[in-house]
KOLTIDREN-35760 format. One record per residue: x, y, z of N, C-alpha, C, CB in turn. Coordinates in steps of 0.05 Angstrom, whole numbers, padded with zeros to 5 digits, always signed. Each point is the difference from the previous one (the first is absolute). Glycine has a CB too. Layout:
N
XYZXYZXYZXYZ ...
# end
This chain:
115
+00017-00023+00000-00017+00023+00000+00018+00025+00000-00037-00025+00024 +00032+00045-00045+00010+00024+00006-00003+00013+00018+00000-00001-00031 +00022+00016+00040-00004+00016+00033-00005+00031-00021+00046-00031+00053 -00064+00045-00029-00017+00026-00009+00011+00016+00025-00048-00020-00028 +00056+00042+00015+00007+00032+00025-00025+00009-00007+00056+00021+00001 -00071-00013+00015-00020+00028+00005+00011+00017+00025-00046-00027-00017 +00041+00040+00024-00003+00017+00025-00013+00002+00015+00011+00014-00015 -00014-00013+00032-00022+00001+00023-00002+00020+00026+00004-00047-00014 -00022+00050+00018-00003+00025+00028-00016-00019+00027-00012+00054-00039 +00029-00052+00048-00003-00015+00032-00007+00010+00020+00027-00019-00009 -00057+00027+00023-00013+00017+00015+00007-00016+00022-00036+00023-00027 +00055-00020+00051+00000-00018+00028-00032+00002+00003+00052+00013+00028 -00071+00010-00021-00014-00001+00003-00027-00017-00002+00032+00029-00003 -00028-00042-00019-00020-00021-00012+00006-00021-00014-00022+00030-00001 +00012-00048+00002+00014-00025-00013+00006-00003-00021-00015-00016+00022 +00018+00031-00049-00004-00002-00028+00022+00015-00003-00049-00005-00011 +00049-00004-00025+00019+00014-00017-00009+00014-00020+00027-00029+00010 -00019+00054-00012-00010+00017-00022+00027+00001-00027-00034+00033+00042 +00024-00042-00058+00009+00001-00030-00002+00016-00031-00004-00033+00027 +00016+00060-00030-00004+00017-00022-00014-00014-00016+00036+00023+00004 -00051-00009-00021-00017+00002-00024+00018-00034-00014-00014+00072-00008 +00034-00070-00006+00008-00007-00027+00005-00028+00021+00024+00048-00043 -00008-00047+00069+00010-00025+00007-00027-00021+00018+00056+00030+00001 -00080-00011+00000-00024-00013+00003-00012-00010-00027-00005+00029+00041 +00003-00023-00059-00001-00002-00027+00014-00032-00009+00003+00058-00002 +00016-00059+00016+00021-00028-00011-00004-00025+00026+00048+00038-00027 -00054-00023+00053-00003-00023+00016-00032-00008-00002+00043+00014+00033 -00062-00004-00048-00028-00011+00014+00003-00022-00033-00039+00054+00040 +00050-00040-00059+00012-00014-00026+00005-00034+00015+00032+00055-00028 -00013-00054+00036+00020-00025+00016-00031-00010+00006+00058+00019+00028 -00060-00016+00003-00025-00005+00018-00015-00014-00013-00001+00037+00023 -00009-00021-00048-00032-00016-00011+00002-00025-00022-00024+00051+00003 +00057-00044-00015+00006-00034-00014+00011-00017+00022+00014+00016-00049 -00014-00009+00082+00013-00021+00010-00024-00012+00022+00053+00022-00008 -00074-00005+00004-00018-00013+00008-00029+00011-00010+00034-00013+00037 -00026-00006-00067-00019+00001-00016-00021-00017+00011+00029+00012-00037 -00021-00030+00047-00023-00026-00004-00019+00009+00028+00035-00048-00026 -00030+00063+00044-00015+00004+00019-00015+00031+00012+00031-00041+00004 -00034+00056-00036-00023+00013+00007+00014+00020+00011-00036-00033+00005 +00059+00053-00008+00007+00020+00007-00006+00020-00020+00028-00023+00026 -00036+00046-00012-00005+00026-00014+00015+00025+00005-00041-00017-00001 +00055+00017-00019+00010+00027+00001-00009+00022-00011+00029-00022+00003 -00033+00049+00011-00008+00029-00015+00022+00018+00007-00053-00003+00003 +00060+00007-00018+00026+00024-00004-00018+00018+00011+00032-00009-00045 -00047+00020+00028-00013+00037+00017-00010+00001+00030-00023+00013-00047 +00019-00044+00056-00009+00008+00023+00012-00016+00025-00039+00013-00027 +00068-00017+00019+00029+00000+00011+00000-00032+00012+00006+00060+00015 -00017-00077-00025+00005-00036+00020-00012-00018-00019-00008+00011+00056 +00010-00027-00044+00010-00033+00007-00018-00017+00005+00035+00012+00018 -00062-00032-00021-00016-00010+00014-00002-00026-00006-00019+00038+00005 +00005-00051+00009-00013-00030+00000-00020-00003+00008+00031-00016+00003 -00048+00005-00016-00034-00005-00002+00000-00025+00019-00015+00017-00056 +00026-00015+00082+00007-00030+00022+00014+00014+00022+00010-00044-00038 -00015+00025+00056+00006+00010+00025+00029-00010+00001-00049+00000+00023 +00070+00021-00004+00027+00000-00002+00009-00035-00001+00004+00053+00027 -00022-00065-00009+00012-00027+00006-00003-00017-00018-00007+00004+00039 -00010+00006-00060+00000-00023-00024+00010+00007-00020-00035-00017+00011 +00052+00043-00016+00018+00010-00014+00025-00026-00001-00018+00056+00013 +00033-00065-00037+00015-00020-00004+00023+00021-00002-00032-00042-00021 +00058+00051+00042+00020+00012-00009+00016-00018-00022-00001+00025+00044 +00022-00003-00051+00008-00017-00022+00031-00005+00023-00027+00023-00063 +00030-00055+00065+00019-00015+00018+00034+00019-00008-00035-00060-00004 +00037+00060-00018+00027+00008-00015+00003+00025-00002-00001-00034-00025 -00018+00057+00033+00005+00029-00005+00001+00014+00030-00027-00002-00050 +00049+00022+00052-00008+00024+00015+00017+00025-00013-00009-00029+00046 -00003+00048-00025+00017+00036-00006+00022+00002+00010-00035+00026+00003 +00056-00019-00024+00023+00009+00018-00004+00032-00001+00037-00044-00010 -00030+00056+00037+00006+00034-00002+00015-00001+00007-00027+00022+00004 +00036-00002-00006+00033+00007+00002+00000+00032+00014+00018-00031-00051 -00012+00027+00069-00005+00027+00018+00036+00009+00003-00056-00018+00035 +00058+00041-00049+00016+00014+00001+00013+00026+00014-00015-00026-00028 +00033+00033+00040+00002+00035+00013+00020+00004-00016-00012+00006+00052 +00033-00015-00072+00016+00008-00021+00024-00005+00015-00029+00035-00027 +00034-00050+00050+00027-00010+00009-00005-00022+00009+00020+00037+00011 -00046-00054-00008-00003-00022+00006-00030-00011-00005+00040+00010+00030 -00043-00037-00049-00029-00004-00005-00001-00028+00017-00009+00026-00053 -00015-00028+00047-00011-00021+00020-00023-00023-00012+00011+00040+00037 -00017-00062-00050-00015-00013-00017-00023-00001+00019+00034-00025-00032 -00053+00021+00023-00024-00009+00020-00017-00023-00018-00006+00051+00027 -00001-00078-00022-00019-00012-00015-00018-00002+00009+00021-00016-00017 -00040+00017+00000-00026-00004+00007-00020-00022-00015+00009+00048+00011 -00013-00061+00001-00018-00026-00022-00025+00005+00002+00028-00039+00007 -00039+00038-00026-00034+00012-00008-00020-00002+00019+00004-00015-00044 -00004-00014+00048-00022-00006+00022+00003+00031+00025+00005-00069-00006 +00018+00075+00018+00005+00027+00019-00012+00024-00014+00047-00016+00019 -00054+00019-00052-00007+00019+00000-00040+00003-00009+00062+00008-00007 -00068-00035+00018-00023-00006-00001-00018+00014+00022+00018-00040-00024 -00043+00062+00014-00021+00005+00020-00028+00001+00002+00032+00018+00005 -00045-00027+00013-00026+00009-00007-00019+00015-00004+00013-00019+00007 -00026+00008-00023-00018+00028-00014-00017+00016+00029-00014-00031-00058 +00015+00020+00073-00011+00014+00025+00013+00030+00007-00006-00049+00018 +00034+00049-00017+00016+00015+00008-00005+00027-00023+00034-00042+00026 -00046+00036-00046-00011+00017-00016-00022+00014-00009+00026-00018+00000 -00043+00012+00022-00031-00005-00004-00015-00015-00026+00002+00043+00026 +00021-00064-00028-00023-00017-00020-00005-00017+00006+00008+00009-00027 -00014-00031+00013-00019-00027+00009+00027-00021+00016-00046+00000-00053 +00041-00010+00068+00012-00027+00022+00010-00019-00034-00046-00004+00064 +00030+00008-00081+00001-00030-00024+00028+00017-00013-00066-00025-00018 +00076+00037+00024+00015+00018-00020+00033+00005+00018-00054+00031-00024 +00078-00030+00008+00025+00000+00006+00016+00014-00015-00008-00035+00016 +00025+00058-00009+00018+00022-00020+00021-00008+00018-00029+00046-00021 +00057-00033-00012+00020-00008+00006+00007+00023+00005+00005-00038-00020 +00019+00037+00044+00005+00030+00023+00020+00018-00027+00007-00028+00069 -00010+00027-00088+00019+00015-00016-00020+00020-00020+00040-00043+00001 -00041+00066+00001-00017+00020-00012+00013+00016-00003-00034-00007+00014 +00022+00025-00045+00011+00025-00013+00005+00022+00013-00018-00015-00031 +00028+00030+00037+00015+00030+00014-00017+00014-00019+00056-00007+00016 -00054+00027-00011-00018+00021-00011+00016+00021+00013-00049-00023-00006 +00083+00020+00009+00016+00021+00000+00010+00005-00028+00009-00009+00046 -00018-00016-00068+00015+00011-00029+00024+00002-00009-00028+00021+00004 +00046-00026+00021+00029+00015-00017+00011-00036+00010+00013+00078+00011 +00007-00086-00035+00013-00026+00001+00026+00016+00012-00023-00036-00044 +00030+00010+00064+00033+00011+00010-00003+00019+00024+00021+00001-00050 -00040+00013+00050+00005+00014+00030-00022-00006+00023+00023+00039-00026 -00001-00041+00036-00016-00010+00033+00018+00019+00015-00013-00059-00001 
# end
């Protein structure tokens, strides 16, 4: 599998990752051929990730996670993350209990590269 750089913005604050326009563009890309067979929806304009199923019957994919790479420009630091961790439920969003998004959504800061 080819390895993919995007960027990412890391709110301590909340559990998710926010991802510019173009590099949200390429990961929901990834996402929806890698889990084609189970009913994931992606909408670009309205920034996520979903599943028509509750988190627990979501099938992660065994072989995939995120690497980030958290940097201060004298020392980085990898972080992985394997999918199932970035699995939530649609509760936490006011939607239906039957429903599961993936914690990775579009920024709507616009600019690639700065954080």
């Amino acid at each position: 599998m080819m390895e993919k750089h995007i960027f990412v913005d890391i709110d301590p604050g909340v559990p998710y990752i926010y991802v510019p326009d173009e590099d949200f563009a390429v990961l929901i890309a990834d996402l929806s051929k890698s889990y084609f067979d189970q009913g994931l929806k992606c909408v670009f304009n309205d920034n996520y990730c979903k599943f028509f199923e509750t988190c627990s019957n979501v099938r992660p994919l065994s072989d995939r996670e995120f690497t980030v790479t958290v940097t201060d420009g004298d020392s980085s630091y990898n972080m992985k993350i394997h999918h199932k961790d970035l699995f939530i439920p649609g509760e936490a969003f006011g939607d239906l209990p039957e429903t599961c998004y993936i914690g990775i959504f579009r920024s709507e800061i616009n600019f690639a590269n700065t954080y």
